[in-house]
PDB file with one MODEL, atoms N, CA, C and O in Angstrom:
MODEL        1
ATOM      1  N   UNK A   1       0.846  -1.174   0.000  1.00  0.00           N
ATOM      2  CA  UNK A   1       0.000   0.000   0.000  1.00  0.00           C
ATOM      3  C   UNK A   1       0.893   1.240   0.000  1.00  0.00           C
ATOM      4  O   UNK A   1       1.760   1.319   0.870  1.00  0.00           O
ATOM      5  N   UNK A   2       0.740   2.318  -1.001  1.00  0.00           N
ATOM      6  CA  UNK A   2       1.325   3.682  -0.931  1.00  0.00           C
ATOM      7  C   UNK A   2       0.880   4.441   0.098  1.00  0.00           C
ATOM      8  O   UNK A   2      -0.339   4.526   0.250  1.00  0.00           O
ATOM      9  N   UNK A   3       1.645   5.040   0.872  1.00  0.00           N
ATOM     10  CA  UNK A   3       1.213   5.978   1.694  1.00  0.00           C
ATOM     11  C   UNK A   3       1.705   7.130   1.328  1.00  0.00           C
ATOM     12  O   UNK A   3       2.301   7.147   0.251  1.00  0.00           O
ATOM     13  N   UNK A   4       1.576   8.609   2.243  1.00  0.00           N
ATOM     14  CA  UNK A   4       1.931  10.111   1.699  1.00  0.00           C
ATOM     15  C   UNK A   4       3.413   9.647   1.619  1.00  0.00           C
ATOM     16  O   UNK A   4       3.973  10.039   0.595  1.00  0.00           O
ATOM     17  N   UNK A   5       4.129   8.952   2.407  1.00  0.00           N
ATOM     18  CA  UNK A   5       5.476   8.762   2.182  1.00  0.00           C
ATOM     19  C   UNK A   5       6.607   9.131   0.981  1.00  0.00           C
ATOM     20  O   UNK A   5       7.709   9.672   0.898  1.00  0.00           O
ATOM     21  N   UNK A   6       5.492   8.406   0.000  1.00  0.00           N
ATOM     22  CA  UNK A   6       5.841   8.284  -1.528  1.00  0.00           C
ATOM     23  C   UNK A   6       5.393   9.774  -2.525  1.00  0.00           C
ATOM     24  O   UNK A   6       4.280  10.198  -2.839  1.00  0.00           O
ATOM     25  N   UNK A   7       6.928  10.357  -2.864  1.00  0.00           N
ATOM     26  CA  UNK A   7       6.764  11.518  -3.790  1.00  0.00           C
ATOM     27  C   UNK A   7       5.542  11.499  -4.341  1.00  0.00           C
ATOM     28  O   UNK A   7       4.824  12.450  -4.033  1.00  0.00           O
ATOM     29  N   UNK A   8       4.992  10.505  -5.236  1.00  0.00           N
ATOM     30  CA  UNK A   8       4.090  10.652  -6.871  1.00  0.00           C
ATOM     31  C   UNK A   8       2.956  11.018  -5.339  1.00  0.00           C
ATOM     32  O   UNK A   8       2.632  12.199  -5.214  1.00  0.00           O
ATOM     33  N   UNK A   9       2.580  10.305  -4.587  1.00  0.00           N
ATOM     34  CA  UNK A   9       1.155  10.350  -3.963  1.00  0.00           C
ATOM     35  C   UNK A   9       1.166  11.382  -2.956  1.00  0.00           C
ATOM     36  O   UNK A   9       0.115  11.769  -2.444  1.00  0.00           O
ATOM     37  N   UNK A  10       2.490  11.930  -2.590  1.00  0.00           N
ATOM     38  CA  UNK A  10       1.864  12.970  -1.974  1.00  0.00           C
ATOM     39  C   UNK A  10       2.434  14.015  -2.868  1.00  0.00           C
ATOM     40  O   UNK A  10       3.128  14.814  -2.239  1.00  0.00           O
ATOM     41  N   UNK A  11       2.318  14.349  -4.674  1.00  0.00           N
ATOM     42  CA  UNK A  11       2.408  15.122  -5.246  1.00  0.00           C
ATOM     43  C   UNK A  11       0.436  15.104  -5.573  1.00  0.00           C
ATOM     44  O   UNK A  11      -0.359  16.037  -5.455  1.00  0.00           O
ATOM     45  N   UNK A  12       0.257  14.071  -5.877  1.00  0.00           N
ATOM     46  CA  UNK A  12      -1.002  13.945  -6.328  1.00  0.00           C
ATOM     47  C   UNK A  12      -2.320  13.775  -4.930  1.00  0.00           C
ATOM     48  O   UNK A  12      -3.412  13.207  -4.978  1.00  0.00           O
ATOM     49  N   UNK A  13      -1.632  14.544  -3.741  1.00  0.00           N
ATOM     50  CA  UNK A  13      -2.401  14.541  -2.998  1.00  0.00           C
ATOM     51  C   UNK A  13      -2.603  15.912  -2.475  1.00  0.00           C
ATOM     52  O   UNK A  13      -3.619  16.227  -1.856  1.00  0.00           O
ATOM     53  N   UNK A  14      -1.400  16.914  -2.790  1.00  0.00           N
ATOM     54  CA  UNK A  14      -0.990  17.989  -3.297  1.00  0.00           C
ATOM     55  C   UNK A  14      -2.098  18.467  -3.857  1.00  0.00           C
ATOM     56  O   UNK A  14      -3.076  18.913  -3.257  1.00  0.00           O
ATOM     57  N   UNK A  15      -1.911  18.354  -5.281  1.00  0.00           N
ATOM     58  CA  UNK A  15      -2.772  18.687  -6.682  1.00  0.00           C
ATOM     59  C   UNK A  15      -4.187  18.569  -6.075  1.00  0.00           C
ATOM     60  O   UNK A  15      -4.967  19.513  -6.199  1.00  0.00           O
ATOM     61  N   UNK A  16      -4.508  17.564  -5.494  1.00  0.00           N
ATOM     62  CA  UNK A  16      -5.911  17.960  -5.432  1.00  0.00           C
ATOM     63  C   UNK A  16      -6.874  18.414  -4.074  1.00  0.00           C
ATOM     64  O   UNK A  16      -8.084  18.584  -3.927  1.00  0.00           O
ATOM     65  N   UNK A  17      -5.673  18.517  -3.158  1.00  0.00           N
ATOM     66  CA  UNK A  17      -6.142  19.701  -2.381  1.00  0.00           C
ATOM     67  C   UNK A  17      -6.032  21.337  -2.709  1.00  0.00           C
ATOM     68  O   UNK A  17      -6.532  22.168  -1.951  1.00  0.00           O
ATOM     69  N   UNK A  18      -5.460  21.625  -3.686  1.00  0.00           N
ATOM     70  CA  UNK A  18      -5.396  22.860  -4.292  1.00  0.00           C
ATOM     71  C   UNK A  18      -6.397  22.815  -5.625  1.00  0.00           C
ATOM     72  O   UNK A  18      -6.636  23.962  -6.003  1.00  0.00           O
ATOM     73  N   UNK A  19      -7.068  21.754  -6.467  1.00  0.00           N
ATOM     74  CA  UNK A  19      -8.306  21.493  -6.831  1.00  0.00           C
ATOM     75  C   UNK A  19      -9.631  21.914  -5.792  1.00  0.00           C
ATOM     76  O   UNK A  19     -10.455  22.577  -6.423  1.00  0.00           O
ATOM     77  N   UNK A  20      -9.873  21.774  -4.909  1.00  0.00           N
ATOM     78  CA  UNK A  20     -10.258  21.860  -3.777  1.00  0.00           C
ATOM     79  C   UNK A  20     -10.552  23.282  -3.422  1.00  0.00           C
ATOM     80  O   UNK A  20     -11.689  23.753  -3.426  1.00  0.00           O
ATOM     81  N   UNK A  21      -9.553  23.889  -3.140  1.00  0.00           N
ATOM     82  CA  UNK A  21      -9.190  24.728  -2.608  1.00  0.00           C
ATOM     83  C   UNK A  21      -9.687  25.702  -3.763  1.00  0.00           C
ATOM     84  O   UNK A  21     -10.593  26.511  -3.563  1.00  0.00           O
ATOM     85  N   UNK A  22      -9.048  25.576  -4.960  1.00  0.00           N
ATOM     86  CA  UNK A  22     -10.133  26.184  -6.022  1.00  0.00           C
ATOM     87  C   UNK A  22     -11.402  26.370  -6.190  1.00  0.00           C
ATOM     88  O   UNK A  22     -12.069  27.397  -6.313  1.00  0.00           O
ATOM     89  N   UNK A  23     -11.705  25.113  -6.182  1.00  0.00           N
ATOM     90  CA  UNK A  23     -13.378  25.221  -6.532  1.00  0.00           C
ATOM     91  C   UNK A  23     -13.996  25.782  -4.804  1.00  0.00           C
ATOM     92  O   UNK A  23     -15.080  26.364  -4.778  1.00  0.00           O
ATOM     93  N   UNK A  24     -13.363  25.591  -3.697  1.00  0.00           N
ATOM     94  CA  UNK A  24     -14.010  27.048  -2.987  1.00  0.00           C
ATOM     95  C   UNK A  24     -13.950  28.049  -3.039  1.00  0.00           C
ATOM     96  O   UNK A  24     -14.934  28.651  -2.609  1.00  0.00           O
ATOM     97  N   UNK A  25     -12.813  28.858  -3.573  1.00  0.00           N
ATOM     98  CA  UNK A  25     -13.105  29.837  -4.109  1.00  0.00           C
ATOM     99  C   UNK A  25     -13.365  30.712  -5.184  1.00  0.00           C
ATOM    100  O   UNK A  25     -13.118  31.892  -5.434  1.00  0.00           O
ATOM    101  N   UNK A  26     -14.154  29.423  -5.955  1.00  0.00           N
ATOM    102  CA  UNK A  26     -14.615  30.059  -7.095  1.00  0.00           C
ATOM    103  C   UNK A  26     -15.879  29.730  -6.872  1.00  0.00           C
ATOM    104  O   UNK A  26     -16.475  29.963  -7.924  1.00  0.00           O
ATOM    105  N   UNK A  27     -16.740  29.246  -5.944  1.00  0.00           N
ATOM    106  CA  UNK A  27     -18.158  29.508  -5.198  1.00  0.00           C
ATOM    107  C   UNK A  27     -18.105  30.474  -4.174  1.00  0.00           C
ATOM    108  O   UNK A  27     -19.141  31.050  -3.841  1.00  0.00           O
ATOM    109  N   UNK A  28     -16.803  30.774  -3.521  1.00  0.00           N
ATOM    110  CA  UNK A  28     -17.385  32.396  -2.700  1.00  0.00           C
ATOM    111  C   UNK A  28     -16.525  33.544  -3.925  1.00  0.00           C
ATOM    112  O   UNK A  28     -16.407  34.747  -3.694  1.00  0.00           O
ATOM    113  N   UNK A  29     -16.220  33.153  -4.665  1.00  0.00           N
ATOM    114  CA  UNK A  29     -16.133  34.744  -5.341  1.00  0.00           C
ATOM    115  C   UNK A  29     -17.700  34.865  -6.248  1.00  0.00           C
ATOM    116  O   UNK A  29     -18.391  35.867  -6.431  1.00  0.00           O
ATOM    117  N   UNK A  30     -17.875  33.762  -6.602  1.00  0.00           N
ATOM    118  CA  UNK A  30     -19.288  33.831  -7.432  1.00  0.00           C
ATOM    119  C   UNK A  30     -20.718  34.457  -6.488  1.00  0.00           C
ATOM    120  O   UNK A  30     -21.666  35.137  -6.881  1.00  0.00           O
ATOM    121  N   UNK A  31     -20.392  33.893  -5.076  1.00  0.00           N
ATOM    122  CA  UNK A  31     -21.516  34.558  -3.921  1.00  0.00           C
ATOM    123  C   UNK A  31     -21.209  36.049  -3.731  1.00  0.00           C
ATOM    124  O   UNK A  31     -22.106  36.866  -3.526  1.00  0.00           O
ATOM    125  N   UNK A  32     -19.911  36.374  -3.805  1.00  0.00           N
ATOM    126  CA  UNK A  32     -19.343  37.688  -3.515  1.00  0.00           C
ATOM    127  C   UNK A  32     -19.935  38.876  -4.866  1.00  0.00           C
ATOM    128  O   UNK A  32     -20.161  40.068  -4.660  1.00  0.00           O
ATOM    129  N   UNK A  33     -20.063  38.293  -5.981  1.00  0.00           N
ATOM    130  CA  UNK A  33     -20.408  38.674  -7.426  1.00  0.00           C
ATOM    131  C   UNK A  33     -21.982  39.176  -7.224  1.00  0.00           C
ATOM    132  O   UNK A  33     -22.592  40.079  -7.794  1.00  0.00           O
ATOM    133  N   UNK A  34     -22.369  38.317  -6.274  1.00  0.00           N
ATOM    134  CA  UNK A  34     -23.740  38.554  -6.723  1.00  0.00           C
ATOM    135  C   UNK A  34     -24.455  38.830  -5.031  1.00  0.00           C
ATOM    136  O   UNK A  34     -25.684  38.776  -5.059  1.00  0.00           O
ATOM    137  N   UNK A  35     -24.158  38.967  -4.331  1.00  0.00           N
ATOM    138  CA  UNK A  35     -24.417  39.391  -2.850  1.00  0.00           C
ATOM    139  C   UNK A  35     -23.396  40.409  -1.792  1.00  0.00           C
ATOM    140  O   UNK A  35     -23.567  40.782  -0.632  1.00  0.00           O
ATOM    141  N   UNK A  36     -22.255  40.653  -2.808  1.00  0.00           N
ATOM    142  CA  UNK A  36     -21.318  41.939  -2.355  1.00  0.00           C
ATOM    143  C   UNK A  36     -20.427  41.280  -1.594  1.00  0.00           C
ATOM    144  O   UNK A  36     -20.595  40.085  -1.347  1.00  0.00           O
ATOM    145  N   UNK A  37     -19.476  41.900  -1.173  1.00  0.00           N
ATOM    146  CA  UNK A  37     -18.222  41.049  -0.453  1.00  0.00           C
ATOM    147  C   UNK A  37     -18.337  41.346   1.262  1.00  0.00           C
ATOM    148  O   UNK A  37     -17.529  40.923   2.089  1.00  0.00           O
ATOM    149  N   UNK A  38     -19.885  42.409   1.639  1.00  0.00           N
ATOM    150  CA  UNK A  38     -19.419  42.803   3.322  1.00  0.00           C
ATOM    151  C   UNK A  38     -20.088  41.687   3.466  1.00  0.00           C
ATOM    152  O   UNK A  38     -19.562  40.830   4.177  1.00  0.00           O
ATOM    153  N   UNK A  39     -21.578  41.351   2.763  1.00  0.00           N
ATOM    154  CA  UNK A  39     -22.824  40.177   3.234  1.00  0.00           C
ATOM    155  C   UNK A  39     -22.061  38.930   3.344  1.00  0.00           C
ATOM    156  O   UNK A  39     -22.188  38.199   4.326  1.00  0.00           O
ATOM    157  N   UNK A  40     -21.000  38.571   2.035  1.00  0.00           N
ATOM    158  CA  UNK A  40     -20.102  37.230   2.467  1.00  0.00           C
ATOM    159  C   UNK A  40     -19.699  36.817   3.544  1.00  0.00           C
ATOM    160  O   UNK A  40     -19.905  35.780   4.175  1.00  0.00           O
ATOM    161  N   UNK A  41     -18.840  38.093   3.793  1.00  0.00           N
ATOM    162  CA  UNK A  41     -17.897  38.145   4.988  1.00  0.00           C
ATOM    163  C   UNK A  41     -18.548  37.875   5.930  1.00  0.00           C
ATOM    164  O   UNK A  41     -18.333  36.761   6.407  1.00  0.00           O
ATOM    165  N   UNK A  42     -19.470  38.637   6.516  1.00  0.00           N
ATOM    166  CA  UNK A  42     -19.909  38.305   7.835  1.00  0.00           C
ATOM    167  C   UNK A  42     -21.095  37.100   7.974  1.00  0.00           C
ATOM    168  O   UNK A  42     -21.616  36.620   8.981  1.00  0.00           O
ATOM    169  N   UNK A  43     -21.289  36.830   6.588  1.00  0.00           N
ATOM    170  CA  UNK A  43     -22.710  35.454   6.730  1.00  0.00           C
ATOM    171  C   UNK A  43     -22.058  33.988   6.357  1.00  0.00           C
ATOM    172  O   UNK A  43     -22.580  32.894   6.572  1.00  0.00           O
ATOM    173  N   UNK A  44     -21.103  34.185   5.897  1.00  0.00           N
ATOM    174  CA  UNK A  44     -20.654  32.556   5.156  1.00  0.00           C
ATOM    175  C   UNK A  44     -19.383  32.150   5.901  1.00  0.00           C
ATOM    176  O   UNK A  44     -18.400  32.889   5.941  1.00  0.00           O
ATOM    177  N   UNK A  45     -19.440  30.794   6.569  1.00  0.00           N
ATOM    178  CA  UNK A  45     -18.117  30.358   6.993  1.00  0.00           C
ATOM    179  C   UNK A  45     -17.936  29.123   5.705  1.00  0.00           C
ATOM    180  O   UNK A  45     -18.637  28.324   5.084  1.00  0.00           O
ATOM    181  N   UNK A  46     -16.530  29.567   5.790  1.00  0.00           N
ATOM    182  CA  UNK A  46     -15.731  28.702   4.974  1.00  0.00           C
ATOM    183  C   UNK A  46     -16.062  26.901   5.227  1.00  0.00           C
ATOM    184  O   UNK A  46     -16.273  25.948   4.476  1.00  0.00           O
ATOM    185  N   UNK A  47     -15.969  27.092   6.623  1.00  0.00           N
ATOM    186  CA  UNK A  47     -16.275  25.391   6.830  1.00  0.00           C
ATOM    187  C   UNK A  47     -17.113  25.010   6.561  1.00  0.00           C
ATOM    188  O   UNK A  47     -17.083  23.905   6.019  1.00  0.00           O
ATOM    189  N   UNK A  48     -18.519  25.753   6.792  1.00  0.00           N
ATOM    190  CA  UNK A  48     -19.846  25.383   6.396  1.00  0.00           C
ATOM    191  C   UNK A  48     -20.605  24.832   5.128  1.00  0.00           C
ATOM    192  O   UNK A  48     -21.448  23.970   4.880  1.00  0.00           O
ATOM    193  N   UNK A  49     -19.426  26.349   4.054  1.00  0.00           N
ATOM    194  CA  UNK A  49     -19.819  25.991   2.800  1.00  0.00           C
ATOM    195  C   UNK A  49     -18.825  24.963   1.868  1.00  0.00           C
ATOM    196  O   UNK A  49     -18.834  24.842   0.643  1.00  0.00           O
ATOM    197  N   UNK A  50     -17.981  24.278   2.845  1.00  0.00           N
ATOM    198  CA  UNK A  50     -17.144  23.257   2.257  1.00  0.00           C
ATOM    199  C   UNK A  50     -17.987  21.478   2.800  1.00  0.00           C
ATOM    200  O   UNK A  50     -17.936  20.362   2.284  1.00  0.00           O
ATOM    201  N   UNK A  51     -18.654  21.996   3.989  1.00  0.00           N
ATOM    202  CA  UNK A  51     -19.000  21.216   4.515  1.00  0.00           C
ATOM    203  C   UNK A  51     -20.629  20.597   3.422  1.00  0.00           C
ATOM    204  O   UNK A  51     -21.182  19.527   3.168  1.00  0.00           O
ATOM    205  N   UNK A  52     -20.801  21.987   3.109  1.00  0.00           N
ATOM    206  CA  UNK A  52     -22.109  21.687   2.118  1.00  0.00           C
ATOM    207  C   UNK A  52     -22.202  21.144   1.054  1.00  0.00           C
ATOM    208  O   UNK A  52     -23.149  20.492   0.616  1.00  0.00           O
ATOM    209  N   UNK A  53     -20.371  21.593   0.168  1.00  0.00           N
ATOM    210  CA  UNK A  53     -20.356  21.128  -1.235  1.00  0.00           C
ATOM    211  C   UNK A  53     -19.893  19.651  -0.930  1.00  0.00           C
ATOM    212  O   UNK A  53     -19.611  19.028  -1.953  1.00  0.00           O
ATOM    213  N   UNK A  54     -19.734  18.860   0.409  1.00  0.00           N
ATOM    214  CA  UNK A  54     -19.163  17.761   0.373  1.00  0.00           C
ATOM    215  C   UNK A  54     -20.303  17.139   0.532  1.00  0.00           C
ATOM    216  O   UNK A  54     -20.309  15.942   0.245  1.00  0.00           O
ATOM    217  N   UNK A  55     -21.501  17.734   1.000  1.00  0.00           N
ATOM    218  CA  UNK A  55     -22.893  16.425   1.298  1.00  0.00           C
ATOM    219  C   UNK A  55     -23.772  16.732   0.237  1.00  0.00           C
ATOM    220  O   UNK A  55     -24.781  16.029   0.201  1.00  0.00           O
ATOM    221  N   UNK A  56     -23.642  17.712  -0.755  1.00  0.00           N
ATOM    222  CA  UNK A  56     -24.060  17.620  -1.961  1.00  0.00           C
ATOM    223  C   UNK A  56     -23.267  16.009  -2.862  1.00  0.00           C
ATOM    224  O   UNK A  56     -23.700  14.920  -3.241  1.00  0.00           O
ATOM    225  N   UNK A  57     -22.086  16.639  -2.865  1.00  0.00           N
ATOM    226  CA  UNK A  57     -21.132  15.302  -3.629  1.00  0.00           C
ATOM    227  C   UNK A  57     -21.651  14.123  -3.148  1.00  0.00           C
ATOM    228  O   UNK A  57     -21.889  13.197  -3.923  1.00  0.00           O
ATOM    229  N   UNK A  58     -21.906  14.019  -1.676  1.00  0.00           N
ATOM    230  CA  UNK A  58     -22.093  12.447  -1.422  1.00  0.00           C
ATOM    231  C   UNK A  58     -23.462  12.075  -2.176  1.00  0.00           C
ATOM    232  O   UNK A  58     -23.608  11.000  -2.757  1.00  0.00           O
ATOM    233  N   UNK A  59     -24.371  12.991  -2.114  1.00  0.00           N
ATOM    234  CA  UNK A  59     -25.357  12.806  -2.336  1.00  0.00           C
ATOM    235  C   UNK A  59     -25.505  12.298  -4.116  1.00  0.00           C
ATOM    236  O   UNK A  59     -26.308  11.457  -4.519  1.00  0.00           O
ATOM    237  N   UNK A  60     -24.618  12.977  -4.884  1.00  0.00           N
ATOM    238  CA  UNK A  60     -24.774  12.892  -6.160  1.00  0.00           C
ATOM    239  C   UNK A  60     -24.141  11.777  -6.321  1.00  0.00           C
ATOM    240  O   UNK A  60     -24.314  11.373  -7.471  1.00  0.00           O
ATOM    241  N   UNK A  61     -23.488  11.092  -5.703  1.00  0.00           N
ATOM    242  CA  UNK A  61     -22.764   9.468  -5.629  1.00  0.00           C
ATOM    243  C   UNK A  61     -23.897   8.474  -5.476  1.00  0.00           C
ATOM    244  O   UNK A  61     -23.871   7.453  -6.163  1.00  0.00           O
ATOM    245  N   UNK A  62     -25.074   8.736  -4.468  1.00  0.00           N
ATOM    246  CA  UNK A  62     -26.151   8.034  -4.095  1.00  0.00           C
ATOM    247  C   UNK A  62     -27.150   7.456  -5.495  1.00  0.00           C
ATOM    248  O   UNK A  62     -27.641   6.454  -6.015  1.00  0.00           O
ATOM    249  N   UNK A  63     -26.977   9.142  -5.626  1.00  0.00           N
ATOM    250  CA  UNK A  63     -28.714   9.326  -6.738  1.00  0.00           C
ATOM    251  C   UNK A  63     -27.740   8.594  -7.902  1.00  0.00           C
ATOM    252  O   UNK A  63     -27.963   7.386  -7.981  1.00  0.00           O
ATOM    253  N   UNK A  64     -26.886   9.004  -8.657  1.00  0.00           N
ATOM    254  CA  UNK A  64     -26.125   8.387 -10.245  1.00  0.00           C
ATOM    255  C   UNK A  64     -25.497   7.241 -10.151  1.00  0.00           C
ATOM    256  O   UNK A  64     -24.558   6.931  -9.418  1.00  0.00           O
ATOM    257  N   UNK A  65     -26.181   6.506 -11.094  1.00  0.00           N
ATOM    258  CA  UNK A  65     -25.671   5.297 -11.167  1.00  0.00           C
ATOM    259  C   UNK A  65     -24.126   5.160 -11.662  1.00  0.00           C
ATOM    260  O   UNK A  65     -23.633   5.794 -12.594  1.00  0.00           O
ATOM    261  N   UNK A  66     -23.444   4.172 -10.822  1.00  0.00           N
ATOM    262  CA  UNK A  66     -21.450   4.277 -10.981  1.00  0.00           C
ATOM    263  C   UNK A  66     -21.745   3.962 -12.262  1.00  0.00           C
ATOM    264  O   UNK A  66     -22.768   4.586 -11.981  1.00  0.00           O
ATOM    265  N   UNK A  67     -21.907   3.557 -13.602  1.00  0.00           N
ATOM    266  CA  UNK A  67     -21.479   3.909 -14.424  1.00  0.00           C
ATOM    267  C   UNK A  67     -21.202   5.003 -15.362  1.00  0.00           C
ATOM    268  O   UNK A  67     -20.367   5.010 -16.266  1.00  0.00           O
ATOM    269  N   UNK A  68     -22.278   6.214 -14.911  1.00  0.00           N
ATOM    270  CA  UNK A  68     -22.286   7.610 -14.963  1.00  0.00           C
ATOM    271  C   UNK A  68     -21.145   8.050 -14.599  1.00  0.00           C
ATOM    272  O   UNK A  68     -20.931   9.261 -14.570  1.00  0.00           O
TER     273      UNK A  68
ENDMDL
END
């Protein structure tokens, strides 16, 4: 079994926590676009709305069939 030990997997474990890390903030700049940047600030926690796009995902694992 590979663990982070190994360069390639913790390059590619790397990569997609900064995937990640992207696509949150390209859902709070898109909230910021369209609800201003003070309403963000003080209404949206970061954890919350990471916490949300992750029980959406599970959810879309449920409903689509794995060959989708």
């Amino acid at each position: 079994m590979n663990t982070l030990g190994y360069p390639k997997v913790a390059l590619f474990t790397f990569c997609i926590a900064l995937v990640a890390y992207n696509v949150l903030s390209t859902v709070q700049a898109t909230l910021r676009s369209v609800y201003g940047n003070e309403k963000i600030e003080a209404e949206i926690s970061s954890y919350y709305l990471a916490d949300e796009i992750k029980g959406t995902y599970r959810g879309m694992m449920i409903a689509i069939p794995p060959e989708e």
